[in-house]
C-alpha positions in Angstrom: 1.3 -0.1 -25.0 -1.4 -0.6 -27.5 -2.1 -4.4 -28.2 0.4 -5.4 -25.6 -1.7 -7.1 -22.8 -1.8 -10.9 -23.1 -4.2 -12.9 -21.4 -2.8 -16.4 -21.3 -4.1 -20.0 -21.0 -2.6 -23.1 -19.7 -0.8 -23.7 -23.4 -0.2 -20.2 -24.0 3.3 -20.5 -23.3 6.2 -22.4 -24.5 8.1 -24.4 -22.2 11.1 -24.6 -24.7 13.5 -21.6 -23.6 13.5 -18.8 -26.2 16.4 -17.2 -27.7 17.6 -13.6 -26.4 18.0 -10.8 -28.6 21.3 -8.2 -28.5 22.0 -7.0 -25.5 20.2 -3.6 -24.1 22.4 -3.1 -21.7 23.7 0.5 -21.6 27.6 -0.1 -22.8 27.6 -3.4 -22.6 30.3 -3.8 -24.6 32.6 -1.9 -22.6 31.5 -3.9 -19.4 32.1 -7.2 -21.2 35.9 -5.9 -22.4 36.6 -5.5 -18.0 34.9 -9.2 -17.8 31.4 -7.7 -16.0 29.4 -7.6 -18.7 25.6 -8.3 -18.2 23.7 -11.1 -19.6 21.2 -10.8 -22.1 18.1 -13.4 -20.7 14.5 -14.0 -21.7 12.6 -14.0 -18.4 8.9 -15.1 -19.0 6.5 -12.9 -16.3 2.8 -13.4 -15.6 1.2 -10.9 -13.1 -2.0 -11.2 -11.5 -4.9 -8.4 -12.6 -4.4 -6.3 -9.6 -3.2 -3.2 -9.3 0.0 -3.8 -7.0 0.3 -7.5 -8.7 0.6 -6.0 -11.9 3.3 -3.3 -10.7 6.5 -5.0 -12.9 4.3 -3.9 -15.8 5.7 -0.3 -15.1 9.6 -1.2 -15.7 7.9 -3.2 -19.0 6.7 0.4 -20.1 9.8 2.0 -19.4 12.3 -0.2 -20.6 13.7 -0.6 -17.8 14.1 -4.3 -17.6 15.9 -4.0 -20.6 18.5 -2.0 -19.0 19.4 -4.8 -16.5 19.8 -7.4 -20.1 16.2 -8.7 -19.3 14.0 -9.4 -22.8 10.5 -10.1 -21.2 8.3 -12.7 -22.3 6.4 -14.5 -23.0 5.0 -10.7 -24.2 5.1 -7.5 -22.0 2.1 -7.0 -19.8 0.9 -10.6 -19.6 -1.8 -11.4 -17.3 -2.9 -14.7 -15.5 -5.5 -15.6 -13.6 -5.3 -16.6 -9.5 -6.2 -20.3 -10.7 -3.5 -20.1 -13.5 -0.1 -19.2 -11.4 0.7 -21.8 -9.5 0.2 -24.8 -12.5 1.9 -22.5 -15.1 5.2 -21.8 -12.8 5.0 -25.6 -12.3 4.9 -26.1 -16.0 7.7 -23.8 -16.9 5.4 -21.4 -18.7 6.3 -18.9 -16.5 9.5 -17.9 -15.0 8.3 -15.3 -12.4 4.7 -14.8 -11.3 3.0 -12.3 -9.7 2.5 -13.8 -5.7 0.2 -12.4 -2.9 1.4 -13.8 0.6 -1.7 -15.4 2.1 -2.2 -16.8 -1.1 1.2 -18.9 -1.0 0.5 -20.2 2.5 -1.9 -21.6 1.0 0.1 -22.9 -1.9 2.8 -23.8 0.8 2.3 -27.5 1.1 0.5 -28.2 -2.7 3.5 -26.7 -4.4 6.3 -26.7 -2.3 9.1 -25.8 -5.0 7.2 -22.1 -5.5 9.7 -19.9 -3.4 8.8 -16.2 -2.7 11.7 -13.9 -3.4 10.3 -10.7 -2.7 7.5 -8.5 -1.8 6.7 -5.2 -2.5 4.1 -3.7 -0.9 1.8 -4.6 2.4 -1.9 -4.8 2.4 -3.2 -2.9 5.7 -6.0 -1.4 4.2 -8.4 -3.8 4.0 -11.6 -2.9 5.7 -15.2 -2.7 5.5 -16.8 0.0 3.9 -20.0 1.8 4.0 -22.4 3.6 2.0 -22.2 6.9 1.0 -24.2 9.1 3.0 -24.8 6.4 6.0 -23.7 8.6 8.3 -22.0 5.9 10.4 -19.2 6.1 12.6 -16.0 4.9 12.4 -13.6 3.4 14.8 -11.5 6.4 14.7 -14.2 8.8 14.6 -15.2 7.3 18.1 -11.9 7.1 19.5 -11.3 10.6 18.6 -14.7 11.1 21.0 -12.3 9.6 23.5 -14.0 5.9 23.4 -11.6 3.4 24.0 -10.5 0.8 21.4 -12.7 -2.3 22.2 -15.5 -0.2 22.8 -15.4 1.9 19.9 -15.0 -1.8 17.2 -17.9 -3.0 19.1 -19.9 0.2 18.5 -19.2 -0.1 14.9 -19.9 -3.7 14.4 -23.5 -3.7 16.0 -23.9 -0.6 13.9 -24.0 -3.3 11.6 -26.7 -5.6 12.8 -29.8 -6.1 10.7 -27.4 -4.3 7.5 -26.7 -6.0 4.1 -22.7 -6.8 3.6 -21.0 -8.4 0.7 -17.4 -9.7 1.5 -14.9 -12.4 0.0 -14.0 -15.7 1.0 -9.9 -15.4 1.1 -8.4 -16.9 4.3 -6.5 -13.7 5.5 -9.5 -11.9 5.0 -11.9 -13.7 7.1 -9.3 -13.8 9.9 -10.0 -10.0 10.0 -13.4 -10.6 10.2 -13.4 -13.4 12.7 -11.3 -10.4 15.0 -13.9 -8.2 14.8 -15.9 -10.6 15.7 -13.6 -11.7 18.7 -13.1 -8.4 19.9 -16.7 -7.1 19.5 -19.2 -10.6 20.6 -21.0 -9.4 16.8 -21.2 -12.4 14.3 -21.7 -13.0 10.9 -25.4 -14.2 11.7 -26.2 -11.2 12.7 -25.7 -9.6 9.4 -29.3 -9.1 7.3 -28.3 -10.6 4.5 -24.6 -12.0 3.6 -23.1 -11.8 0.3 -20.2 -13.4 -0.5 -19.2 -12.9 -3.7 -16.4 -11.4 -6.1 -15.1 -8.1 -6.3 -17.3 -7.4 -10.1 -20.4 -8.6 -8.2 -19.4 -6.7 -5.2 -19.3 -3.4 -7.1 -22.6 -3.7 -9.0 -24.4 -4.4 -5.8 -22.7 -1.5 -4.2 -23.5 0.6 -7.0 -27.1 -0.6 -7.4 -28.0 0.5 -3.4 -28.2 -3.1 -2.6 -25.6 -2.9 0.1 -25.5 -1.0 3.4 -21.4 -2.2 3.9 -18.6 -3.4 1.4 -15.5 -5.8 1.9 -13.6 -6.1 -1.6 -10.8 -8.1 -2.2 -9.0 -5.7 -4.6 -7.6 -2.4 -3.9 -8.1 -1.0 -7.2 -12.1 -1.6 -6.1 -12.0 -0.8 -2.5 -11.0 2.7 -4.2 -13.5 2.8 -6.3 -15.7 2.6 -4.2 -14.0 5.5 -2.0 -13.7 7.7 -5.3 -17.5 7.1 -5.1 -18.6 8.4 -1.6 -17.5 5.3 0.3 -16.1 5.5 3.5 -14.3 2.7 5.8 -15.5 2.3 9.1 -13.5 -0.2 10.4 -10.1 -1.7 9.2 -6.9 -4.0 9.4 -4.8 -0.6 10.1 -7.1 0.2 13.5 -6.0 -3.3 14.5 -2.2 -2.9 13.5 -2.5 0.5 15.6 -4.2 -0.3 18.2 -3.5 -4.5 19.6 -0.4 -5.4 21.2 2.8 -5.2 18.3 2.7 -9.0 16.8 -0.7 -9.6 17.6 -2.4 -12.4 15.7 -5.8 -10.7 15.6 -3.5 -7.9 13.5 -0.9 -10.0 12.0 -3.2 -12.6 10.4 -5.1 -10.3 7.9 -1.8 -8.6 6.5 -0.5 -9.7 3.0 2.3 -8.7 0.8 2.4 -8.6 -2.5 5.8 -9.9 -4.5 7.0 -11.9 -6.9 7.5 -15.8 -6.9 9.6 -18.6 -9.2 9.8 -22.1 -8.9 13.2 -23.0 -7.1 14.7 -24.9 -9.7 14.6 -21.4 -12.1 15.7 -19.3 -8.9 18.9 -22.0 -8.8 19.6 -21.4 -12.1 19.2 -17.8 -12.9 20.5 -16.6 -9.6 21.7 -13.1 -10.9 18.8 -12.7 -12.9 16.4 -13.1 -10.0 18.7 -10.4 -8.4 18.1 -8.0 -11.2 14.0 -8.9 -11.6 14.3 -7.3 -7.7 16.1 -4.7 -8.7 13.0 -3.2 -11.5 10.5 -4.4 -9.0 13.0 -2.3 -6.1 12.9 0.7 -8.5 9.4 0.7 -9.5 8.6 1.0 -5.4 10.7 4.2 -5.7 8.8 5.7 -8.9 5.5 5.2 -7.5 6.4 6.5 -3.8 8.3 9.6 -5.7 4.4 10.1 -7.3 2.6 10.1 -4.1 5.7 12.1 -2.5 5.8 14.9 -5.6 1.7 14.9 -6.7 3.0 13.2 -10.0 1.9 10.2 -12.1 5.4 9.9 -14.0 5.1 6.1 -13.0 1.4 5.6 -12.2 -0.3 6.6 -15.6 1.7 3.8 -17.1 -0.2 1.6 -15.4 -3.5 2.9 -15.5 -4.3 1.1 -18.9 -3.0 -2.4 -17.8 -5.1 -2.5 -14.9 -8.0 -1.6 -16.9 -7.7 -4.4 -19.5 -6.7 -7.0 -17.2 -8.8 -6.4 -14.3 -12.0 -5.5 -16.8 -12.4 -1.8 -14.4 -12.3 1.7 -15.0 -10.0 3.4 -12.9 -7.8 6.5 -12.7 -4.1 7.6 -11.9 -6.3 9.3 -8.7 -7.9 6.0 -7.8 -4.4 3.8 -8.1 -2.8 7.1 -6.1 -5.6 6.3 -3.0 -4.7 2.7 -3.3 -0.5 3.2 -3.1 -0.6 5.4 -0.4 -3.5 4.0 2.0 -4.7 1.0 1.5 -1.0 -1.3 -0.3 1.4 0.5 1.0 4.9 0.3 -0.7 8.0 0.3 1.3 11.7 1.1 -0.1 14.2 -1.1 -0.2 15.8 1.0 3.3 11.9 0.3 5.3 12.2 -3.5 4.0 14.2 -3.9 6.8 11.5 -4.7 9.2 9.9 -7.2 7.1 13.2 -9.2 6.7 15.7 -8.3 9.3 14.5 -6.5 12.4 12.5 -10.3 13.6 11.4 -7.7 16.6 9.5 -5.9 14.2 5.5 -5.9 14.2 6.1 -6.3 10.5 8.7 -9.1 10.4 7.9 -11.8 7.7 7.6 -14.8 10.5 5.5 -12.9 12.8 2.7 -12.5 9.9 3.3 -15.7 7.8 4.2 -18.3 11.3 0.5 -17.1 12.3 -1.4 -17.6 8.7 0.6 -21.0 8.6 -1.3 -21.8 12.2 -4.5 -20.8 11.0 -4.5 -23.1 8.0 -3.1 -26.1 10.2 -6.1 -25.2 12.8 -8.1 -25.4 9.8 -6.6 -28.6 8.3 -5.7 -27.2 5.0 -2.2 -28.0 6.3 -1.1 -31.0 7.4 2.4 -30.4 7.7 3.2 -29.6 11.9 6.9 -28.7 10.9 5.6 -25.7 8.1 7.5 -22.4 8.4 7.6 -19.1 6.6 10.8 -19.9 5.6 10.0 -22.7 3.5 8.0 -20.7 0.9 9.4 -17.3 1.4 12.6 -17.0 0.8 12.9 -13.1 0.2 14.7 -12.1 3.2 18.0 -14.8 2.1 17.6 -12.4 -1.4 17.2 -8.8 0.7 20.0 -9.6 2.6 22.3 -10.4 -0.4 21.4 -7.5 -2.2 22.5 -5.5 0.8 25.9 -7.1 1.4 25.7 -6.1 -2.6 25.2 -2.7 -1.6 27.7 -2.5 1.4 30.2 -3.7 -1.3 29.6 -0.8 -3.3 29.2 1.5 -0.6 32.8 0.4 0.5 34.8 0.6 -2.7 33.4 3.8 -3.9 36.3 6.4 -1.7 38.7 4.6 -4.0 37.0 5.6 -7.6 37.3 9.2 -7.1 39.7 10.6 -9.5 39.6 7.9 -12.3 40.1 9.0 -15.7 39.3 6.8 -19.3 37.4 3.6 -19.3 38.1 3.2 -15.5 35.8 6.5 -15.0 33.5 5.5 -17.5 32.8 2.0 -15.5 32.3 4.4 -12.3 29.5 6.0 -14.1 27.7 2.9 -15.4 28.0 1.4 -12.2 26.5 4.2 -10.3 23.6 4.4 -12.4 22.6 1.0 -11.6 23.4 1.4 -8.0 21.1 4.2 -8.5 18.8 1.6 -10.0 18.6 -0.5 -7.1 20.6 -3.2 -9.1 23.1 -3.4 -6.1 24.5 -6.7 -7.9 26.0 -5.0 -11.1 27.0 -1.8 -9.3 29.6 -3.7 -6.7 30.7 -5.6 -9.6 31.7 -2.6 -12.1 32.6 -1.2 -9.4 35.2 -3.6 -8.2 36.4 -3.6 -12.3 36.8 0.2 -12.0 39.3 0.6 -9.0 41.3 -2.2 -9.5 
């Protein structure tokens, strides 16, 4: 992995397509001979330099994008800035990009070709922080002293009064604040002293006993600052657990991170936006197999990406705290609440159809007729890759008993189901029972 990061500028890439290599697709031969062979394509990805936005750089370790006939470019592990995403998908530098959801609302009407097509993980750990050795309370802490919910935030916040706080400026975040500060009557002004700055400046404050409470942005910081005596006191999750299911005072602060292409791309690499899921689909199951089994089979991989990209030291311990409690991933079988239970607390519209309010309350939207929908169009891509599935699931009573080539297309297509590549599967599949 040595060498392999690339930071890249506005003209770092090429916007003429580049050439794909032989296939690396286990057997592809064999697949081609029953007409379901798998494409070879270059796919150009730029991820973000945080830890869940640079997940895709695990199946770039492993190979296994290669297995689905991707060659990554423009080179494995490339990172771009927040600024850079949205004009280098525009320009055709990049095919997929990294994409945190509050972020795209706000991209919603500025770029409206940028589509969503899937997410990965949900960010319900954002919350304040505070010092080591403080001895504060927490919201939980208090409830567990049988204080009720509203009584117990605004405990906490006036806790706060008179204290030193650095935070961040992103939109979903300050709707968490301005909740707390809804729910408890505290406000910002009644803060000490205010910081708002960026997650580097955040942590040398923090570090430098110049803060009494923490809000990062990133979650590769927020456990850093846990790894170093840290503790929340107050977060999104309280809210999630404790308001009315679908609550905007919850909703509002969630984001998901995923991945995002520019439609005209998405319109004509259809299958290969299927199989860029699939890796991202099977990293979720590595990493939640590390947290499930103590292991860092998938995490250690990533380890030194983040730490180039981001400019942090951090651990397999530290990305374990930040997988598990504060971005959660969910597997492919949980997604269904984000894209087809709409009853669901989590459901895509209930989170996104709020945020999009927000910023037309705000007027950084003009457009009354905005939905979700327009910029996200993940759930249309979940739900084909489980008809995929069903397809599979289906024909596979008639492959038992196959024998030759027929028995051999069985196998290759139930390692890719096994892959999440749900796409490939039903069709070698459907070439091994006929």
């Amino acid at each position: 992995m040595s060498g392999a990061l690339v930071a890249c500028s506005g003209d770092a890439g090429s916007k003429a397509p580049a050439a794909a290599g032989p296939s690396t697709v286990t057997d592809n031969a064999l697949l081609e001979q029953y007409g379901v062979g798998i494409p070879q394509e270059v796919v150009n990805i730029g991820m973000l330099p945080y830890a869940d936005n640079m997940m895709l750089s695990i199946g770039m370790a492993k190979n296994w994008f290669e297995e689905v006939g991707i060659d990554v470019g423009p080179q494995k592990f490339a990172s771009i800035s927040d600024e850079q995403q949205i004009p280098l998908t525009l320009n055709g530098d990049y095919d997929v990009v990294a994409a945190y959801g509050p972020n795209m609302v706000r991209n919603a009407e500025g770029a409206p070709s940028i589509k969503v097509f899937n997410f990965i993980d949900v960010t319900s750990g954002l919350a304040i922080l505070a010092a080591p050795g403080s001895g504060k309370s927490s919201v939980s802490d208090l409830m567990g002293d049988g204080m009720n919910f509203e009584d117990a935030v605004t405990s906490v916040m006036n806790d706060m009064k008179g204290s030193r706080f650095a935070t961040d400026d992103i939109g979903a975040h300050r709707s968490f604040l301005d909740a707390l500060y809804g729910i408890s009557g505290f406000s910002q002004g009644d803060f000490g002293n205010v910081a708002v700055v960026d997650d580097s400046q955040t942590l040398l404050l923090a570090r430098g006993g110049k803060l009494d409470y923490a809000k990062p942005i990133g979650a590769v910081q927020t456990a850093e600052l846990i790894e170093g005596g840290w503790y929340p006191v107050i977060g999104l999750q309280d809210l999630i657990e404790n308001l009315p299911a679908g609550d905007p005072r919850a909703v509002s602060g969630l984001g998901h991170v995923g991945h995002a292409a520019d439609e005209k791309w998405i319109e004509e690499n259809h299958d290969t936006m299927l199989r860029v899921s699939s890796v991202a689909y099977r990293i979720v199951d590595a990493v939640l197999a590390d947290i499930d089994n103590g292991t860092t089979d998938a995490i250690d991989s990533l380890v030194p990406v983040i730490e180039s990209a981001a400019s942090v030291d951090t651990s397999a311990d530290a990305l374990r705290i930040v997988f598990e409690d504060i971005g959660p991933f969910a597997s492919f079988e949980d997604q269904a609440d984000w894209w087809v239970n709409v009853d669901s607390p989590y459901y895509y519209k209930a989170t996104y159809n709020q945020q999009v309010k927000a910023a037309q309350d705000a007027g950084v939207i003009k457009n009354a007729e905005l939905d979700a929908s327009d910029f996200i169009i993940a759930d249309d891509v979940y739900k084909e890759l489980v008809d995929y599935k069903e397809q599979y699931d289906a024909l596979l009573p008639e492959a038992q008993g196959l024998s030759g080539d027929q028995a051999k297309l069985a196998e290759l297509a139930a390692t890719q189901y096994a892959h999440r590549n749900y796409l490939d599967a039903a069709r070698i599949l459907q070439a091994a029972v006929k």
